[in-house]
N, C-alpha and C positions, 0 to 999 in steps of 0.2 A: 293445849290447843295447837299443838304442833303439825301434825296431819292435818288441820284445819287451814292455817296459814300457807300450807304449800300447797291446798286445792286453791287458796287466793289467789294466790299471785302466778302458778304456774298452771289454771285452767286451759284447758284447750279445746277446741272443736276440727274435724276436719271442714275445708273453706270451699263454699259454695260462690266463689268470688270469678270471675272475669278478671284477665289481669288489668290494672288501673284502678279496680274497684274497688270500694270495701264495702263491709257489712258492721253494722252497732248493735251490738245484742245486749242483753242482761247476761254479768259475767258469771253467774251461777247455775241458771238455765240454760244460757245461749239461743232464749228465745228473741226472734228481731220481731220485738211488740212495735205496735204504731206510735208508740210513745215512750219517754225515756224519765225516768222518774229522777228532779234533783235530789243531789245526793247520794243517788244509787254507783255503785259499781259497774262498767261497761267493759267492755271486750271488743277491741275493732279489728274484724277479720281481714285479710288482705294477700296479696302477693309481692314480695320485695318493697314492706311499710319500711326497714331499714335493714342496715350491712351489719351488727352484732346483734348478742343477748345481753342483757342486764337486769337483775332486779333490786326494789329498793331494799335497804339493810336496816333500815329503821321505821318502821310502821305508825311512830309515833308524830318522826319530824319528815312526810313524802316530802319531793321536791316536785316543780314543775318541771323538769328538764334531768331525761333519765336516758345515757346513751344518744346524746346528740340529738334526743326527739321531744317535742313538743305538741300539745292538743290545746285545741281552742275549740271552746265555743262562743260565736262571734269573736268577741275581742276578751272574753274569759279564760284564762290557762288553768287547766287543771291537772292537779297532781297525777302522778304517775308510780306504780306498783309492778308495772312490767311492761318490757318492749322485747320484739322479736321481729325478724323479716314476715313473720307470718300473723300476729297477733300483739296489740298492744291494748294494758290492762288500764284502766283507768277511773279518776272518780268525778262526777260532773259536782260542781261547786252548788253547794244546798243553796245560794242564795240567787242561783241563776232563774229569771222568768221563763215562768209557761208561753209556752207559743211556739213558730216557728223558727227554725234559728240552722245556721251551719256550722257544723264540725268540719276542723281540717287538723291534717297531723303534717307537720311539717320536719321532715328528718332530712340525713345524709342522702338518702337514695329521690327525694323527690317533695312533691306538696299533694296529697289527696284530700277528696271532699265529700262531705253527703250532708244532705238536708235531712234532718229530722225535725221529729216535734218533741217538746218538753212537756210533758204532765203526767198525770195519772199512769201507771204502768202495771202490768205484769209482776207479782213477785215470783223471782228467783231463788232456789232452795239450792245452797251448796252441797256437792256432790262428795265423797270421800276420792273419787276419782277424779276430781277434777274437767267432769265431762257434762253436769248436769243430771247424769242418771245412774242407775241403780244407787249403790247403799250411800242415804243422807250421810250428810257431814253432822252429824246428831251426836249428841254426850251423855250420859246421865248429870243431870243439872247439878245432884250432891259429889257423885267418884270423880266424875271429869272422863270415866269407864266410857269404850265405843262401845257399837252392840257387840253381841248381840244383848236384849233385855229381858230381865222379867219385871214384872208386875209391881214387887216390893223389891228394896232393897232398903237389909237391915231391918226387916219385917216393919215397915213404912212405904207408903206409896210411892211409887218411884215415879221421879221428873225428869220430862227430857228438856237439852236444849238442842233448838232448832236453830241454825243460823242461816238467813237472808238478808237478799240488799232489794230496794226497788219498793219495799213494803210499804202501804199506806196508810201510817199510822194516826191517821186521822178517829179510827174508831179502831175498835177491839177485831181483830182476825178470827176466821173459825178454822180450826185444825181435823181433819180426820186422818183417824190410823186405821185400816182395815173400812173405814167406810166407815165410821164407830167415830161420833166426833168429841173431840175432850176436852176435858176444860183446859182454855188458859188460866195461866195464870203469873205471864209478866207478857207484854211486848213493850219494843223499843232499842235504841241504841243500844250495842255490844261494846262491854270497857275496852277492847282490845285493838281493833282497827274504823279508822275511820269508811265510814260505807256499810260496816257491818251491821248488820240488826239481828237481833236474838227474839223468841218466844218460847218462853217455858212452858210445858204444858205437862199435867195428870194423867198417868196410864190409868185408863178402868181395870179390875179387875175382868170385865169379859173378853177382854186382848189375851187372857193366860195360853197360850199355847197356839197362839194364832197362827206363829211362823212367819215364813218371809210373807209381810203387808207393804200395800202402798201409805206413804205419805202426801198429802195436801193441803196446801193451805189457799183460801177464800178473802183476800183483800179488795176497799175498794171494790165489789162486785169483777174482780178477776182472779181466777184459779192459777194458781202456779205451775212449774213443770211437777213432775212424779218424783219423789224418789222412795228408798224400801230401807224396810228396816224389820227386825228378826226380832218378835215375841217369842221366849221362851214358856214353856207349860211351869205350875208351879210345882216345887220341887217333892218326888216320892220317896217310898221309904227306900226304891232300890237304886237310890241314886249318889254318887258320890260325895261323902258329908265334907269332904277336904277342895272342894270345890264350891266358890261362892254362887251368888245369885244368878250372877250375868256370866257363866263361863259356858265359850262355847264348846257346843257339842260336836265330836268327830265323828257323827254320822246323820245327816238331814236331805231326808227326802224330798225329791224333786218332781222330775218330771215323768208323765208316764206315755207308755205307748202301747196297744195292742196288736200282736203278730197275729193276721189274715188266717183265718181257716186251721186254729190252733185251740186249745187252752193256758196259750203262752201271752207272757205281758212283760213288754221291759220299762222297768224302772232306774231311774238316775237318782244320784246320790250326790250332790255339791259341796260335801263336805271331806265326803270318804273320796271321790275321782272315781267310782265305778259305774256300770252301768248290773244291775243284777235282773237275771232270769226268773220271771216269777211262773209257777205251774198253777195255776189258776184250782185247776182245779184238787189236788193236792196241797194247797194253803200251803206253799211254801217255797223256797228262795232254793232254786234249785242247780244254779250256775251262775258263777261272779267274772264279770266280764273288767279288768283294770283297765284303768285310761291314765294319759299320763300327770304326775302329780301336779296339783295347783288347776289342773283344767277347771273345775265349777262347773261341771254338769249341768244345765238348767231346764234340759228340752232334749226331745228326741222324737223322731219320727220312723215310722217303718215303710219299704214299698209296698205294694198290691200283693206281691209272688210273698211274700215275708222273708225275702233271700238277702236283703241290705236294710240297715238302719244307719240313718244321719242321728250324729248327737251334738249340738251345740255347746261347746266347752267356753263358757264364760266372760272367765277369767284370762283365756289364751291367746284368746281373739282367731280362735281355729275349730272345725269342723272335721269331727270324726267318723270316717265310713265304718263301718263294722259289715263283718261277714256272720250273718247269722246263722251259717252251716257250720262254720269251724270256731264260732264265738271270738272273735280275735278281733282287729282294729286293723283295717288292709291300711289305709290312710290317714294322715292328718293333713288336714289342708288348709291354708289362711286366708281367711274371709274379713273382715273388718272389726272395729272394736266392739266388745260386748256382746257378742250374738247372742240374741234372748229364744229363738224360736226357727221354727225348720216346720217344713210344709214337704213332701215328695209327689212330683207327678211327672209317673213313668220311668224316663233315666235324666231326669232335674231334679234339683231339691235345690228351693228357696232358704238361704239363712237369712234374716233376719239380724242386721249390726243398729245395735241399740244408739253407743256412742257414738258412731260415724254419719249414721243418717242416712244409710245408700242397704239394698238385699246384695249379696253374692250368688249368684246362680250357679252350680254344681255339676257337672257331667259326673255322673257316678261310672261310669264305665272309664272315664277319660282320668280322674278321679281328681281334677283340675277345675279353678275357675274359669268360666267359658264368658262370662260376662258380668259388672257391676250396675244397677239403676239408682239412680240418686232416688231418695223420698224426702219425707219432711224431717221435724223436727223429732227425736225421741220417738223411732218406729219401736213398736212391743209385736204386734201379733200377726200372723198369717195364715191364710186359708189357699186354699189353689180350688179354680172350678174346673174341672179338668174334662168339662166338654168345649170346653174353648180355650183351654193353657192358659189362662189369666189369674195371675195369684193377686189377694187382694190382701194389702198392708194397712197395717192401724198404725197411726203415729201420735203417740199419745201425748206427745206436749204440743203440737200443732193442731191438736182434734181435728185430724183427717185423715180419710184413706187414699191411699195410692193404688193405682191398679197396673199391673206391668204384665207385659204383653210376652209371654217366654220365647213363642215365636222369634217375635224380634229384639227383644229386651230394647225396647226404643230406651232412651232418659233425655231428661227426668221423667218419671213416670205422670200419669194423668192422676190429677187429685179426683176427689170427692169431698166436699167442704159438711163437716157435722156443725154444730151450735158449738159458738166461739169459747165457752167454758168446757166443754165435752176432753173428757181423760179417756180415748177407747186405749181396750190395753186388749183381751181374746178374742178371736175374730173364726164365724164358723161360715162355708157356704154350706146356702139348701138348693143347690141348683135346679131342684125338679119345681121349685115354688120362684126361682129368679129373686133370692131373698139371701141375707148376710145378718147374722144375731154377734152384736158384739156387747162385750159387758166393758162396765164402767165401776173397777172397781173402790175408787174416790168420787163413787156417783152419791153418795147417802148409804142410809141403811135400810133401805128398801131393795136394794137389789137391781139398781137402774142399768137395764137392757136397751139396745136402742137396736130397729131392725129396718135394714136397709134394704131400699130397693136397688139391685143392682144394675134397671134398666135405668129408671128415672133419676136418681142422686137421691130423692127423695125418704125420708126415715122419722119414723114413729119413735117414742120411749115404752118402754114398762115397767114394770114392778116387778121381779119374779123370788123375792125374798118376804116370805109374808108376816114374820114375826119379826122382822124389824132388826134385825141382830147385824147387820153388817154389808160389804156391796158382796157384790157375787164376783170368784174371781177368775176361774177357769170353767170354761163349757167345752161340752161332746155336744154330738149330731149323730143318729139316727135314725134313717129316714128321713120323715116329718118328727120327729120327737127330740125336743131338745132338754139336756141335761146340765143343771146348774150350780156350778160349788160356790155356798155362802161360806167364808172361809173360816171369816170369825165369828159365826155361827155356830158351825161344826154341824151344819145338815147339806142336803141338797135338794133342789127345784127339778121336779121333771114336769115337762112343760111339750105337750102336743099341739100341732102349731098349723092352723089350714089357713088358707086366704080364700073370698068367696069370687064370683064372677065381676066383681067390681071393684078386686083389687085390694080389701078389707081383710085385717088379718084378725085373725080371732085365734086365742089360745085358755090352755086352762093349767093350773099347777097344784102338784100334787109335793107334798115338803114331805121328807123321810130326813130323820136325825142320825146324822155317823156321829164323828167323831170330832174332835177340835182341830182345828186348820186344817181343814178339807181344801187340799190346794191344786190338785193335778185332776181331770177324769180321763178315762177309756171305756169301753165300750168291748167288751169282750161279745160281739154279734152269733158265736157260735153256740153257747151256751147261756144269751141272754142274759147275759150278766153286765151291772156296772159296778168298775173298779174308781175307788175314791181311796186318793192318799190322804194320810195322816199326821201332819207335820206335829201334831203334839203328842201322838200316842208312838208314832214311828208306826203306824201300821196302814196296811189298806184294806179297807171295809169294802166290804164285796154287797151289793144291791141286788136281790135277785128284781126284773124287769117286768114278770110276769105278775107277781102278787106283790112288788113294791116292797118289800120286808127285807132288810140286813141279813143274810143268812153266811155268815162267816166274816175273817178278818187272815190275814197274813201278816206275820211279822215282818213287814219290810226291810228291816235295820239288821237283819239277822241271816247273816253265809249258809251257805250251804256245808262248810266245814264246822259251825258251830253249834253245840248240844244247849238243849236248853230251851226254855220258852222264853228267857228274860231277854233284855234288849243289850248290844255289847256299845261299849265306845272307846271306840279305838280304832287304828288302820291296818288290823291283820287280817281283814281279808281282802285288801286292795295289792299286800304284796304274798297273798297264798293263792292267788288266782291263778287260774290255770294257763291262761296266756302271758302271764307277768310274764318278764328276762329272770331269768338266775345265772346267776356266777357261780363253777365251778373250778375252778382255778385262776390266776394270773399269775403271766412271766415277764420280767423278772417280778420276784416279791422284794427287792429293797433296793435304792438306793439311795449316796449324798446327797446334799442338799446344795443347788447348784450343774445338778447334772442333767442333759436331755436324755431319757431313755425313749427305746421302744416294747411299748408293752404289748404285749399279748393277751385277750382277756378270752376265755373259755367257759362256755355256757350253754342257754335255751334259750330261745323266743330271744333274739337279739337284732332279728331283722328291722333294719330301720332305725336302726340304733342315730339317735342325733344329737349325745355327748357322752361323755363320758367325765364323772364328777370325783372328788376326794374330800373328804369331809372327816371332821374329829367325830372319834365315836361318841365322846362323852357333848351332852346336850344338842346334839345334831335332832333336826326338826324331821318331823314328815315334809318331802317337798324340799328339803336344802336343792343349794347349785350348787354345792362343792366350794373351793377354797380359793381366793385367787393368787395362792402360791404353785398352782400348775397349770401352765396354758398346754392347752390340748387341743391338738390339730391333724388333718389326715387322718381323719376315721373312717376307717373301711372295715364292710360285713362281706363277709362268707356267702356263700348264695346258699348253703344249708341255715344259715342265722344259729350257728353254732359258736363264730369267732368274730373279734373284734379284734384288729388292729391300729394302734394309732402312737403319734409321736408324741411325748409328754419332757416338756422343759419346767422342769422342778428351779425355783425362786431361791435364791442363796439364803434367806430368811426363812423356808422354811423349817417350821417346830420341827423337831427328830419327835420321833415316837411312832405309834401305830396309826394309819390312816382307814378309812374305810373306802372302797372303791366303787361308783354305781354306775350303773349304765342307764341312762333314759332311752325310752325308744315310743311310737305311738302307743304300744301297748303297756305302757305305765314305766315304772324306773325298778330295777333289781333292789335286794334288800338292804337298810340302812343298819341292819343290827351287824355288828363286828363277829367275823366268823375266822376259818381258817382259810376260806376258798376266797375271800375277798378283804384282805389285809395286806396294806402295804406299809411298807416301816422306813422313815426317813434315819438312817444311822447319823 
């Protein structure tokens, strides 16, 4: 439970505070519910709460006074798990009364206060990042294994544990995974920390291959924040037997997007770092575009001209421009934490920061951030109407839209308030109809739509998932005809959608069955086709639009250097792409250990290079940073992006032997396998 304990204690949020101020949230969500649950774990957001950091060292025995600082409520002191200038973590005492009451924290730097109220709350779902969102802080209840999951393990149903604070364990909780709700079957205190609460729960066997799903939990009649977690499909014959139940996969489909006036589609890959060209009509992966490692692909967008695509890198907390004339990656640019989603209109593109809470606005010409707008809590999706420049954000643990004016990027941006349990996460505009289709996919397993007027605030629900298998989790727009992935279904809803002279929306839906974890759609308009990913198959099912029938599938998972129909996993085609760096030489190839040299490193695609790394060949990862026996500084490219020069001070410690040499640059990092052209030897 190690990664679990340091989302504890060193959760964080970026601070929506005025200085003087603070904020009390749930330490798991970082939701500031109107109430505070005794018992539960809290996070008090601020500016200059005190002069050091500190955390407790013993979970067993808190103290109330940690780094000079102290919390009260009223004349209560309560333990303390962490303090910082900017957040202090803490637990309110189970035996304190419901009602109104003051918190104050009293440190070095000063005395702050806020009035809350004690009762019923919100539950919060710990994060693996410590931010409240994306991947749970989740186990498998038997291995103690993180995701990702399958169904069985040890050909036995497999349990998760879920850990939260704030829970109201008054009655039994209801959990959905994919919208698909399951059984419990423990909640209650966690043996490990106090504040902690645990719920085990029953994967169904219809999760097998769902892919990345939302998590929810239902307390007390309150929904919690989102977070996701990765069903694996069950295991085939052509799959690794040396490889257990939950091992993840180094290649998993993400996000898609269709290029304007083509039969071209780009797909993202969060596992592999690339983005791959797909020929629509050709059924096949026809150019692989590398991003740099660790990015997490999740999203991408095209412009109008199909001359730039924005791709949302994750895990970077950065946005990558791509030229889709020369396939390459002009940019990486830093936007805030988690970008989940990107929207383009004209020369903008909205990203979308999950963990920070705020969009980053884009100048793709400039290829700089031009402006940030604050939103709610846990924004997921965006749409732009681009007869008025107003992109409209879902915040899915605050169940609200934000709507930001690109014009002016006034902030905080204007809300839109949905129903206080409401999880929106994809968000389409119909501007011809002044209507917004967002799905909910910890809405149930109906498929719960909710469709917004974008004059009035005003919004309906639907259904658009008719066999009941799961929420629906990505939608397309065209026209009037909206398109529906039930994820954990593995179909989709296509759904044409009028309003009449009084404002009445009337729709109808038509289900066609792909594939299992139907996760991403596009809209290929040229050839009337919808493209639907496949996070269980690795494939994308192609819809034809016209007569509603599946007529084809593409290998997603599979280069355009690779033979074969089967599916590959591995990372050789993120470093045989065409735009990857390679290393053709370095000078010098050796020295002591202890010495500053200047090397020289000689290559391709080097431009933008923004380090350069040394790593042991043997068990060196996809994704290493190198070693920190060589600090490397003064890196300068070539204006050909043929040379790298930089100064490198070698560590008196380090190993003698052969090293491996890489270059990262936007366009992914040069190759990790030990060659003749990228060996350096410590004598």
């Amino acid at each position: 439970m190690k990664k679990l304990t340091v989302a504890l204690l060193l959760s964080w949020q970026i601070l929506h505070a005025d200085a003087g101020t603070i904020r009390v949230v749930n330490a798991a969500s970082f939701l500031e519910d109107t109430t505070l649950a005794p018992g539960s774990i809290i996070s008090i957001l601020g500016s200059n709460l005190t002069n050091t950091t500190a955390a407790a060292t013993d979970l067993a025995h808190l103290t109330t006074t940690l780094g000079g600082v102290t919390v009260k409520i009223g004349d209560v002191p309560l333990v303390l798990f962490y303090v910082s200038p900017r957040q202090v973590n803490a637990r309110i005492d189970p035996a304190i009364p419901t009602g109104a009451a003051t918190l104050t924290v009293t440190s070095p730097t000063g005395t702050f206060t806020k009035n809350i109220v004690i009762g019923t709350s919100t539950p919060g779902i710990f994060s693996l990042e410590g931010s409240g969102t994306r991947d749970g802080a989740i186990q498998n209840a038997v291995t103690f294994k993180l995701q990702p999951f399958s169904v069985t393990t040890a050909g036995n149903p497999t349990f998760l544990a879920i850990y939260t604070t704030g829970l109201d364990l008054s009655s039994a909780p209801t959990v959905t995974i994919g919208g698909v709700t399951v059984t419990v079957q423990f909640y209650g205190d966690a043996p490990c920390c106090p504040g902690l609460q645990q719920i085990n729960v029953q994967l169904t066997p219809q999760l097998a291959g769902a892919g990345r799903v939302e998590v929810s939990i239902t307390a007390g009649g309150k929904t919690s924040n989102i977070v996701e977690v990765v069903i694996l499909p069950n295991k085939g014959a052509g799959d690794d037997p040396a490889k257990d139940d939950h091992s993840k996969r180094s290649r998993e489909i993400a996000g898609l997007a269709y290029i304007p006036a083509t039969s071209l589609a780009l797909l993202t890959d969060e596992n592999d770092d690339v983005v791959r060209v797909i020929d629509i009509k050709a059924r096949k992966v026809i150019k692989t575009i590398s991003l740099t490692s660790g990015a997490g692909p999740t999203a991408v967008a095209v412009n109008d001209a199909g001359t730039l695509a924005v791709v949302a890198e994750r895990s970077l907390g950065m946005a990558a421009i791509l030229d889709l004339t020369a396939d390459t990656v002009l940019a990486e640019v830093a936007v805030g934490g988690g970008p989940s989603s990107v929207a383009i209109d004209g020369n903008l593109a909205a990203v979308v920061n999950q963990d920070t809470d705020n969009v980053s606005v884009l100048d793709l010409t400039a290829k700089a951030v031009t402006g940030t707008v604050d939103v709610q809590r846990g924004p997921r999706g965006v749409s732009i109407n681009s007869t008025n420049h107003k992109a409209y954000v879902t915040n899915q643990d605050a169940g609200t839209v934000s709507v930001i004016d690109l014009t002016s990027l006034a902030t905080p941006a204007v809300t839109m308030p949905l129903d206080a349990n409401a999880r929106p996460a994809a968000i389409q505009v119909i501007s011809s109809l002044g209507l917004a289709l967002i799905t909910e996919p910890s809405g149930g397993p109906t498929g719960k739509v909710l469709i917004l007027n974008l004059t009035t605030g005003t919004f309906t629900s639907i259904a658009v998932n008719p066999d009941r298998s799961g929420g629906s989790s990505d939608l397309a727009v065209w026209g009037t005809t909206a398109y529906f992935a039930n994820q954990s279904g593995g179909s989709v809803t296509i759904a044409p959608i009028s309003v009449d002279g009084s404002g009445n929306v009337t729709f109808t839906t038509t289900k066609v069955k792909v594939d299992v974890g139907a996760r991403a759609l596009a809209v290929d308009t040229m050839d009337k086709l919808l493209l639907v990913t496949s996070e269980g198959s690795g494939d994308i099912v192609i819809v034809d639009l016209t007569t509603n029938q599946v007529v084809g599938r593409v290998n997603g998972v599979r280069s355009e250097h690779e033979m074969g129909g089967g599916s590959v996993d591995n990372h050789d085609d993120h470093d045989q792409a065409a735009n990857a760096p390679t290393i053709t030489a370095i000078a010098p190839t050796s020295a002591a250990a202890g010495d500053t040299v200047a090397l020289t490193i000689t290559g391709t695609n080097l431009t933008g290079a923004t380090a350069v790394d040394f790593g042991m060949p043997s068990g060196m990862g996809h994704g290493s940073s190198g070693d920190d026996d060589f600090k490397v500084t003064g890196i300068l490219v070539n204006a050909g992006g043929t040379q790298v020069t930089c100064s490198v001070q070698i560590s008196a410690s380090a190993a003698k032997g052969a090293w491996v040499v890489r270059v990262e640059t936007p366009n992914g990092d040069s190759a990790e396998m030990l060659s003749s052209a990228n060996t350096f030897t410590i004598n």
